[in-house]
N, C-alpha and C positions, 0 to 999 in steps of 0.2 A: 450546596451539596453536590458534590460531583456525579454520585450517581442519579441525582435527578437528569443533571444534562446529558446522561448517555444515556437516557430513557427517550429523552423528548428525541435526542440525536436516530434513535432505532425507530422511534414512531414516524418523524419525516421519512427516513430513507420508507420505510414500510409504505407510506404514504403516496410515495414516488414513482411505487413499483416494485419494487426492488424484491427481492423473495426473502424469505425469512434463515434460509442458509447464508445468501449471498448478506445479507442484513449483520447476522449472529457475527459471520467472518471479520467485518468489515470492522465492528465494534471492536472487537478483537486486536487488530490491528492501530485503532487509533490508540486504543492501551500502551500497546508496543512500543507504539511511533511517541508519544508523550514520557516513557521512561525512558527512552532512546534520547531523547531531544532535554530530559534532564541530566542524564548524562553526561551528555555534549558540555549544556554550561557549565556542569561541577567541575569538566576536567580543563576548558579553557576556552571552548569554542566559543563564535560569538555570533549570533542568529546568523551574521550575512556569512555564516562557513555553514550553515546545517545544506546548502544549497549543494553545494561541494561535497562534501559527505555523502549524502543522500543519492547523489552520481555514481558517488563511487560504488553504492552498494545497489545500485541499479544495473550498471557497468557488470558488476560483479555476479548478481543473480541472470539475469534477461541479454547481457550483452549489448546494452540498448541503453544511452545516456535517457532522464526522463525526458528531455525534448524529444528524441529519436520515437521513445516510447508514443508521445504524444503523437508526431507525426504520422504511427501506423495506425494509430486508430483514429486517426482524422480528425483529431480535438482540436480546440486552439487553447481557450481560456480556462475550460473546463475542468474541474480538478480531477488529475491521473487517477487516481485510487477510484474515486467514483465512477468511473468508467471501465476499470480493470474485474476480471474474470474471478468468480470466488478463489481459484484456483491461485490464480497470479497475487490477488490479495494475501494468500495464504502463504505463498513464496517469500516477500515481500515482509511479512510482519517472520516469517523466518529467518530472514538476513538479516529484520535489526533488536528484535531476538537475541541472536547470535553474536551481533555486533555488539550490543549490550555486555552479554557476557565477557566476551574476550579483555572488552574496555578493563571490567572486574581483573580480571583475572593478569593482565599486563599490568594493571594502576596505571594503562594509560594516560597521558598530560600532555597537550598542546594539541593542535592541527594536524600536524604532520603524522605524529603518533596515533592521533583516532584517524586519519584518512588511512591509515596502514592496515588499522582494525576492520575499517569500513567495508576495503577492498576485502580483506579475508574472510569476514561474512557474508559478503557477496558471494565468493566465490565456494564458499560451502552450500549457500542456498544453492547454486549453480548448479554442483554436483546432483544435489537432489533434485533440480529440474529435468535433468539432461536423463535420471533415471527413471523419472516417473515420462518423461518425452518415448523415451525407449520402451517402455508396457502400455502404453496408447498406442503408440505409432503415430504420432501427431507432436505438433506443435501448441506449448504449454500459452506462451506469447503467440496472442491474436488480435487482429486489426478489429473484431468484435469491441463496439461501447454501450454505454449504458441503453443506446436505443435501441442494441440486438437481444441484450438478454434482462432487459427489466419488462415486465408485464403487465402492461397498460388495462387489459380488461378488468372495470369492477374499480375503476379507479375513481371516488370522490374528490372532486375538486373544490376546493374553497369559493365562498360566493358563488355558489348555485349555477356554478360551471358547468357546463354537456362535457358528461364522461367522454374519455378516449376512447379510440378503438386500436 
């Protein structure tokens, strides 16, 4: 039952630290990212392009291939999304989202055809980075990871771990 596994998937993160907005988002996103990635295969992609893709509309939102991504916020192994801002999660599941739709709406087929998409949902997610960057006055993309804004106090650790601070 798949909504068991995005139960237990919200309870870890919750677990982790994580907040219950940053948590909601995040779910959100893997929704996205799983229609997004059925997509891909229906229309021809083949796992080793979702890599490609997934650039593109990285590229396209943040400006930032996801290694670049990695690199500002000092990750190595660590998966991106887990470490990104509710904000940039929220970018993010908007660009493939978006990307999704256009796929629809073109009857996109093959590589080349969804990397065209990819880049165009990027670049609309972009748009609305660059406007919501402009009403903060800040930068949406931050070197911030999960150990600047997850919240360690109050944290049960399995096998009778000494809580974080």
């Amino acid at each position: 039952d798949p909504s068991l596994a995005i139960e237990r998937a919200k309870k870890t993160y919750l677990r982790k630290g994580y907040t219950e907005e940053w948590t909601n988002t995040r779910m959100k996103g893997i929704d996205a990212r799983n229609t997004l990635t059925n997509e891909w295969k229906n229309r021809g992609a083949s796992t080793k392009d979702y890599a490609i893709l997934t650039n593109e509309i990285s590229k396209g939102t943040f400006g930032l291939t996801t290694g670049q991504h990695k690199q500002l916020k000092n990750i190595d192994k660590e998966n991106l999304r887990d470490n990104m801002s509710a904000m940039e999660l929220a970018l993010m599941t908007l660009a493939e989202v978006t990307t999704t739709e256009i796929h629809k709406t073109n009857d996109s087929q093959g590589v080349n055809n969804l990397k065209q998409d990819a880049h165009d949902g990027g670049e609309i997610a972009s748009e609305t980075r660059k406007n919501i960057e402009k009403r903060l006055g800040k930068s949406v993309v931050t070197p911030e990871n999960a150990k600047n804004f997850r919240k360690f106090e109050n944290i049960k650790l399995p096998n009778n771990k000494k809580k974080l601070k």
